[in-house]
C-alpha positions in Angstrom: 10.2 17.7 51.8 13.3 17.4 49.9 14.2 21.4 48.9 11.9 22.9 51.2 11.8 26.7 51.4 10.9 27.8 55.0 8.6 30.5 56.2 11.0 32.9 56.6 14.3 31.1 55.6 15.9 31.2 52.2 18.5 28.6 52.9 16.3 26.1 50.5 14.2 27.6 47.1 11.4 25.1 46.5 12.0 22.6 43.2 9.5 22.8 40.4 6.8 21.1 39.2 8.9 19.4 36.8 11.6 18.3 38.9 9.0 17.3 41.3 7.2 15.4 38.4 11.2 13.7 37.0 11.9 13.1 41.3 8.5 11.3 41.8 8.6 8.9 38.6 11.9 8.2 39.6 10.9 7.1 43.1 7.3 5.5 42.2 8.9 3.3 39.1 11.7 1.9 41.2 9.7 0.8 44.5 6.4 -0.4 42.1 8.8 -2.5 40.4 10.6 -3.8 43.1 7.5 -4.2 45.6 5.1 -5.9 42.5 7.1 -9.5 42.8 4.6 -9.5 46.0 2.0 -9.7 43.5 0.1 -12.6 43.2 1.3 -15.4 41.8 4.4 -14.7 44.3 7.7 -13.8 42.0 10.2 -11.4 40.9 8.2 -9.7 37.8 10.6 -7.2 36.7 13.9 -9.2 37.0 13.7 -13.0 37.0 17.1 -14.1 37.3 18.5 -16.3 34.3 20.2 -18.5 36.3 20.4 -19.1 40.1 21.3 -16.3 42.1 22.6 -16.3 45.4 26.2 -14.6 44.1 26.9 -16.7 40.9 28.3 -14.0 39.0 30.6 -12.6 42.1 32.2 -16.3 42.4 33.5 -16.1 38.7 36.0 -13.1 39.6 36.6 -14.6 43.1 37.7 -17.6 42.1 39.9 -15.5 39.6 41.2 -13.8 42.3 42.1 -17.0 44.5 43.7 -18.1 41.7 46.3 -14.6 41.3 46.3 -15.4 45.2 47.8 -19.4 43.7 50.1 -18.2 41.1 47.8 -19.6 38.1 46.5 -18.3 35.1 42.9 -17.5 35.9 41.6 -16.7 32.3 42.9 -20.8 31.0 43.3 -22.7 34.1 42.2 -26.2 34.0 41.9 -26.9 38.0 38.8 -27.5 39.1 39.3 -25.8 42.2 39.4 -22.1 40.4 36.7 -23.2 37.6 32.9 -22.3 38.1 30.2 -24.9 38.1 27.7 -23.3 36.5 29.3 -20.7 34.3 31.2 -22.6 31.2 34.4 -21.1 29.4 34.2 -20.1 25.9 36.8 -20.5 23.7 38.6 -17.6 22.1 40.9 -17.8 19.5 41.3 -21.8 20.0 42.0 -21.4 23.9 39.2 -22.1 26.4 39.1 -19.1 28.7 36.8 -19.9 31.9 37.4 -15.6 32.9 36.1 -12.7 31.0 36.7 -9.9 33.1 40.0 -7.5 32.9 42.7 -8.3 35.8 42.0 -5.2 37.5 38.5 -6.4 38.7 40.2 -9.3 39.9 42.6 -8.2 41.7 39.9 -5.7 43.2 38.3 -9.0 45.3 42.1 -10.6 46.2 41.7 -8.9 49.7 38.2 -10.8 49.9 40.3 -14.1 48.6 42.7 -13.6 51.0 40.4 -13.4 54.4 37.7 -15.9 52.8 39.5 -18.2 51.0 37.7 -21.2 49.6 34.2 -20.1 51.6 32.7 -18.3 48.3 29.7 -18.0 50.3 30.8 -15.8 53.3 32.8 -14.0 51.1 29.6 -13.5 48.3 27.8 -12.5 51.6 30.0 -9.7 53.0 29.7 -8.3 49.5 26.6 -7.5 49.0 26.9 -5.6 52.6 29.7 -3.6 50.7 28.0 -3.0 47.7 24.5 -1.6 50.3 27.2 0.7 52.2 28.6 1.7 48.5 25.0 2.8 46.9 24.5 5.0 50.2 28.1 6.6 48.9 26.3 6.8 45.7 23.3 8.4 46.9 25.1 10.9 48.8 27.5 12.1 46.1 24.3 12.6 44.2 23.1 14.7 46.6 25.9 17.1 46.8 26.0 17.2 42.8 22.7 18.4 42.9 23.5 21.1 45.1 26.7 22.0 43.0 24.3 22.0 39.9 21.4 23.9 40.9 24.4 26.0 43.1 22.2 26.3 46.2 21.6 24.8 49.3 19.8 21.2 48.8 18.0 19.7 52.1 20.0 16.5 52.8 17.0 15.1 53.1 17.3 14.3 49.3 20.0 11.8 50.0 17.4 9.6 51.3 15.6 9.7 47.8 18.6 9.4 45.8 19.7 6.1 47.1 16.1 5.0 47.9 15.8 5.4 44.3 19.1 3.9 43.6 18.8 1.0 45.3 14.9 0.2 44.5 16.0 0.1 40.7 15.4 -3.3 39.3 18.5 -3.4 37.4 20.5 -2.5 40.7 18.8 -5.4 42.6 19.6 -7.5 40.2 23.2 -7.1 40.5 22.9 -7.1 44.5 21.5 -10.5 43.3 24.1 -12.2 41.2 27.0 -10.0 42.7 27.7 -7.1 40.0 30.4 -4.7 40.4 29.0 -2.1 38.4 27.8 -0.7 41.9 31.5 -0.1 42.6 32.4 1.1 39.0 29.8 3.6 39.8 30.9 4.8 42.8 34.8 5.2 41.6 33.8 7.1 38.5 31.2 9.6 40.1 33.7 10.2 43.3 36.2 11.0 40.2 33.7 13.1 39.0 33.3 15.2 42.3 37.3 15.0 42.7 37.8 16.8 39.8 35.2 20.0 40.5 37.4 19.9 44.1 40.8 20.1 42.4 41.5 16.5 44.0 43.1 15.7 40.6 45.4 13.0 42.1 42.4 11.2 44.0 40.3 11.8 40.5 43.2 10.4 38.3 43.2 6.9 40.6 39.4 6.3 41.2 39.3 6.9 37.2 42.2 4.0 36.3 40.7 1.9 39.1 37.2 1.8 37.5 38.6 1.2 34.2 40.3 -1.7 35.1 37.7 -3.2 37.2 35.4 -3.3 33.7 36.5 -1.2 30.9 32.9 0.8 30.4 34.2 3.5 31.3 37.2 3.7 29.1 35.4 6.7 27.4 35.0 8.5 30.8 38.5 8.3 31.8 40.0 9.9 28.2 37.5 12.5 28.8 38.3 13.3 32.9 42.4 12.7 31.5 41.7 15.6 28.8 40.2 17.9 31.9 42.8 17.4 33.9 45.8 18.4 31.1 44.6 22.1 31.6 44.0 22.3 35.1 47.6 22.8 35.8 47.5 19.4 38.0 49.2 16.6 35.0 51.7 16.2 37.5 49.1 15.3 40.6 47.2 13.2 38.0 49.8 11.4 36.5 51.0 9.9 40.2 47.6 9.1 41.0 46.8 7.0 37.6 50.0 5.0 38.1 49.6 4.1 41.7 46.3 2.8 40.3 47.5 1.2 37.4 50.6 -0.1 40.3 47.8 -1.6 42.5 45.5 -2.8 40.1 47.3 -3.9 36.6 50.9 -4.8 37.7 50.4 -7.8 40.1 48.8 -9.2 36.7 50.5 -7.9 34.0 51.3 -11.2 32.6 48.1 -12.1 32.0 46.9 -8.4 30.5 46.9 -10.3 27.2 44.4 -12.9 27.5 42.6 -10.2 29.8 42.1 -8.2 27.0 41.1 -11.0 24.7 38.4 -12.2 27.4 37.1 -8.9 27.8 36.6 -8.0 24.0 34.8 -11.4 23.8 32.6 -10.4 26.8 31.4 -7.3 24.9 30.8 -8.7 21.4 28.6 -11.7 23.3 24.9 -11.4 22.3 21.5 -12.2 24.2 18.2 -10.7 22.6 16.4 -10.9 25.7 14.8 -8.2 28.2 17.6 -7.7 30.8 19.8 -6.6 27.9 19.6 -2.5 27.0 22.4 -2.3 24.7 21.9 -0.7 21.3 21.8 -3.5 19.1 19.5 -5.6 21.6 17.0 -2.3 21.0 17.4 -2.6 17.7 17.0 -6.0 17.3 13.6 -5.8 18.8 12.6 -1.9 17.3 13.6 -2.5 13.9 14.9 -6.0 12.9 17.6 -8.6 13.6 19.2 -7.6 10.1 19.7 -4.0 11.1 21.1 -5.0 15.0 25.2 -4.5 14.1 24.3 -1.5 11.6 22.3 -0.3 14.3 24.6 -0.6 17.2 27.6 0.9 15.4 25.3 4.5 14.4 23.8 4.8 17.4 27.4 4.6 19.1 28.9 7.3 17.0 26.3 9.1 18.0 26.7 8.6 21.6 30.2 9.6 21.3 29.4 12.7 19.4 27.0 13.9 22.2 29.6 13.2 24.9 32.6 15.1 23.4 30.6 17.9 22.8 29.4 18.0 26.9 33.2 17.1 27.6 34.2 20.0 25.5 31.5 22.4 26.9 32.8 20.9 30.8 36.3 22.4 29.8 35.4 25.2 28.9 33.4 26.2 32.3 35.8 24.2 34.4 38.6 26.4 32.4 37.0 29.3 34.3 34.8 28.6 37.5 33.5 25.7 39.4 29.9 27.3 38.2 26.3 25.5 38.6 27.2 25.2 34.4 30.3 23.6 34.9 29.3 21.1 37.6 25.8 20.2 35.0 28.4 19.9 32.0 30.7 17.2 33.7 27.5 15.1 34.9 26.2 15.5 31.7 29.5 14.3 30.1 29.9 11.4 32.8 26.3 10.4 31.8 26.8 10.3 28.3 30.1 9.1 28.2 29.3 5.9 30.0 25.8 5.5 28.0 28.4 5.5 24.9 29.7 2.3 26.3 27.0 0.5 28.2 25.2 0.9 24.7 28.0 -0.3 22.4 28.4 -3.5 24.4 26.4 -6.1 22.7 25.5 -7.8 26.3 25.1 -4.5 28.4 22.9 -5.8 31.3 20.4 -4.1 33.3 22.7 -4.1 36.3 24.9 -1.8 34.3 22.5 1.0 34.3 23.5 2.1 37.6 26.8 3.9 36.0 24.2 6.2 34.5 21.5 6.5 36.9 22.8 9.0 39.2 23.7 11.3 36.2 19.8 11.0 35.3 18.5 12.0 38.9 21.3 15.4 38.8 19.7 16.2 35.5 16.0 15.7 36.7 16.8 17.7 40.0 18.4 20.3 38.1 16.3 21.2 34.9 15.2 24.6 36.5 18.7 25.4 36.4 18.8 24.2 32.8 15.9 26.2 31.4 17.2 29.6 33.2 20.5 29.2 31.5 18.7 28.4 28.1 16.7 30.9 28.9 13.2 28.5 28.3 9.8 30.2 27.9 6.7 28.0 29.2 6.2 26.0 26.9 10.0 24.8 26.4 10.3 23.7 30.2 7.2 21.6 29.6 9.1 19.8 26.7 12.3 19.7 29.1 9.9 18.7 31.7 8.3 15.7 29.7 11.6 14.5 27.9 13.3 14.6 31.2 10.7 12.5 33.0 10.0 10.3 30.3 14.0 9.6 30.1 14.1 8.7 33.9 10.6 6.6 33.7 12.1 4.9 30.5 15.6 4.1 32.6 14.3 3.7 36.3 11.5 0.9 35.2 13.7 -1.1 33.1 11.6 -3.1 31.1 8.0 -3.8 29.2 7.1 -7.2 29.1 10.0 -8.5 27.2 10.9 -5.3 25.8 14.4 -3.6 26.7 12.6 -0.3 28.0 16.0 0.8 29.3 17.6 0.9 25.8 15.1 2.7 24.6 15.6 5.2 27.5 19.2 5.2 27.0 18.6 6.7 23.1 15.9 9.1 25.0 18.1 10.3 26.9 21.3 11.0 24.6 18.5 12.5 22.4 17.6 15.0 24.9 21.5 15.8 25.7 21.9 16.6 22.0 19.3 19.1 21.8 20.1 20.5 24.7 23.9 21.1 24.1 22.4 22.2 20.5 20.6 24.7 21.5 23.0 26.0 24.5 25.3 26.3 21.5 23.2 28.9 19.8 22.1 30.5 22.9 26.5 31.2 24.2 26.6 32.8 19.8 23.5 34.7 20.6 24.9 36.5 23.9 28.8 36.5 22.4 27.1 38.5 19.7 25.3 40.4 21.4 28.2 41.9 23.8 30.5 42.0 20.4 27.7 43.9 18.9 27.0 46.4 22.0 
């Protein structure tokens, strides 16, 4: 139903039974975990919320945002008018700060602020419509990544699955919940990504400084995407586009960038041991022990880091050349990695946060065939693709065991997986270079 191959037709090959195995986990995890809270006793299972929902976590940058819109200092004002209720500050560095979040994400809701005003609740409202319409953007830039991966037609059909599967993950409706904006985030950095295979470089270069600045995770991605674009003979294209960003959304705040930065460094060194966390040292923390949570965090990071530079390196090189099914797999690969490096190294990484990566998990599942034929795979090593693939995406899709961080865990699956992978494409691009040098 999703790649069908007609009688008669070869617009569509069939997928495998692998990346019908991945697809289906995918699906089945997400709607079981978002349909079980009809369980008896009635209740969310999956995602309990840790404080009242209903948009609490949108008002805190909206009420940063009416206050840009009033001239004061969101990050220390004292008026009650721009101060949350249920959200207290937290004092850096002596100064009580009542924002954590750079100026760049407020100034993304000052258009919100300025038709809403005071009524947090109409505006909280008419986000989480936004943020539905964005996670069909999502789900249909997916789509056409998968097609551009596995380089063949892809029944658009699959759109339906990918933000199906999007939107049923737990983590995702817990930020439609509270009123995340990692939904956005996502949609800015993987319409980059799909800028940059269509030589869009200025359009790349803005999305990429806009989702930055809205939260910094994906500070990694963007020195990765900026590295692409210096050989693609389009600095020029790329440069305009990152300033007009930066002009939009850094300037009108500029003289607050300083205790932006502070509040957002605080936000990312703030610790909670507890399930809807999948950063690195939280999966440590419970794995190992408490004692080994920083040591933990910091190796684990590196290694994260390793594994995207060396997808970002292999992306150049195929982007250097064509816009082949390789080249599109290496930049999803690198966007997925480079964002885990992040999400992982921030000490408070919440579930809602997951959905940076997610649609970098569903190209890879969708597109393992493509994958095995390049590493040229016998039987039984597309089984182990197979397996590590799918238990990766159950691992990331479900979100949680009891009160263990099973999205941490799939996070470290998953960067795993990418290292062996790029590992062993390594030796396979010697073996061939050898081979023709030899011939």
């Amino acid at each position: 139903m999703i790649a069908l191959e007609g009688r008669g037709s070869s617009r569509y090959r069939g997928f495998g039974l692998w990346v019908w195995t991945s697809l289906i986990v995918i699906f089945a995890t997400s709607m079981f975990s978002d349909v079980s809270r009809f369980l008896n006793p009635a209740g969310e299972k999956y995602m309990p919320g840790y404080y009242a929902g209903g948009q609490v976590d949108f008002s805190l940058p909206y009420l940063g945002a009416r206050a840009l819109l009033a001239g004061e200092n969101p990050y220390t004002t004292q008026n009650p008018e721009f101060m949350h209720k249920l959200i207290p500050g937290e004092i850096i560095n002596g100064k009580v700060y009542t924002q954590l979040y750079p100026p760049g994400h407020l100034l993304t809701y000052v258009p919100l602020a300025w038709v809403y005003g005071p009524d947090t609740v109409a505006a909280g409202r008419c986000f989480v419509i936004i943020s539905m319409v964005l996670l069909v953007g999502i789900g249909l830039l997916t789509w056409r990544l998968v097609q551009r991966a596995r380089g063949e037609p892809v029944s658009p059909l699959f759109a339906f699955l990918a933000v199906a599967s999007l939107t049923l993950q737990p983590g995702v409706q817990l930020g439609l919940e509270r009123g995340q904006s990692d939904i956005l985030t996502s949609l800015l950095c993987w319409g980059a990504m799909f800028s940059v295979i269509h030589r869009a470089f200025g359009l790349a270069a803005f999305l990429t400084a806009w989702a930055v600045n809205v939260k910094a995770y994906p500070i990694l991605f963007a020195a990765g995407i900026g590295v692409l674009m210096l050989r693609r003979k389009a600095f020029g294209r790329a440069l305009l586009g990152a300033l007009a960003a930066l002009a939009v959304f850094l300037l009108p705040a500029v003289r607050f960038l300083d205790d932006g930065f502070q509040g957002t460094l605080h936000r990312s060194n703030m610790f909670w041991p507890a399930w809807f966390n999948h950063s690195f040292k939280n999966l440590v923390y419970h794995t190992l022990s408490p004692a080994a949570a920083d040591a933990g965090r910091l190796i684990l990071t590196f290694f994260a880091v390793l594994v995207a530079g060396v997808w970002g390196w292999r992306a150049r090189q195929y982007l250097d050349v064509d816009r082949s099914p390789m080249a599109v797999l290496s930049l999803a690969i690198f966007g997925t990695t480079s964002l885990a490096a992040v999400l992982g190294y921030s000490a408070l990484s919440v579930s809602y946060n997951l959905i940076l990566t997610l649609p970098g998990v569903v190209v890879l599942a969708a597109s393992q065939d493509r994958v095995a034929e390049e590493l040229r795979l016998g039987p039984v090593g597309r089984h182990l693709l197979g397996v590590a693939t799918t238990c990766t995406a159950f691992a990331l899709f479900l979100g949680r065991w009891g009160e263990y961080p099973l999205s941490g865990l799939g996070l470290v699956m998953e960067l795993g997986l990418l290292a062996v992978l790029a590992l062993r494409l390594g030796i396979e691009s010697g073996a061939r270079q050898y081979t023709v040098s030899g011939a």
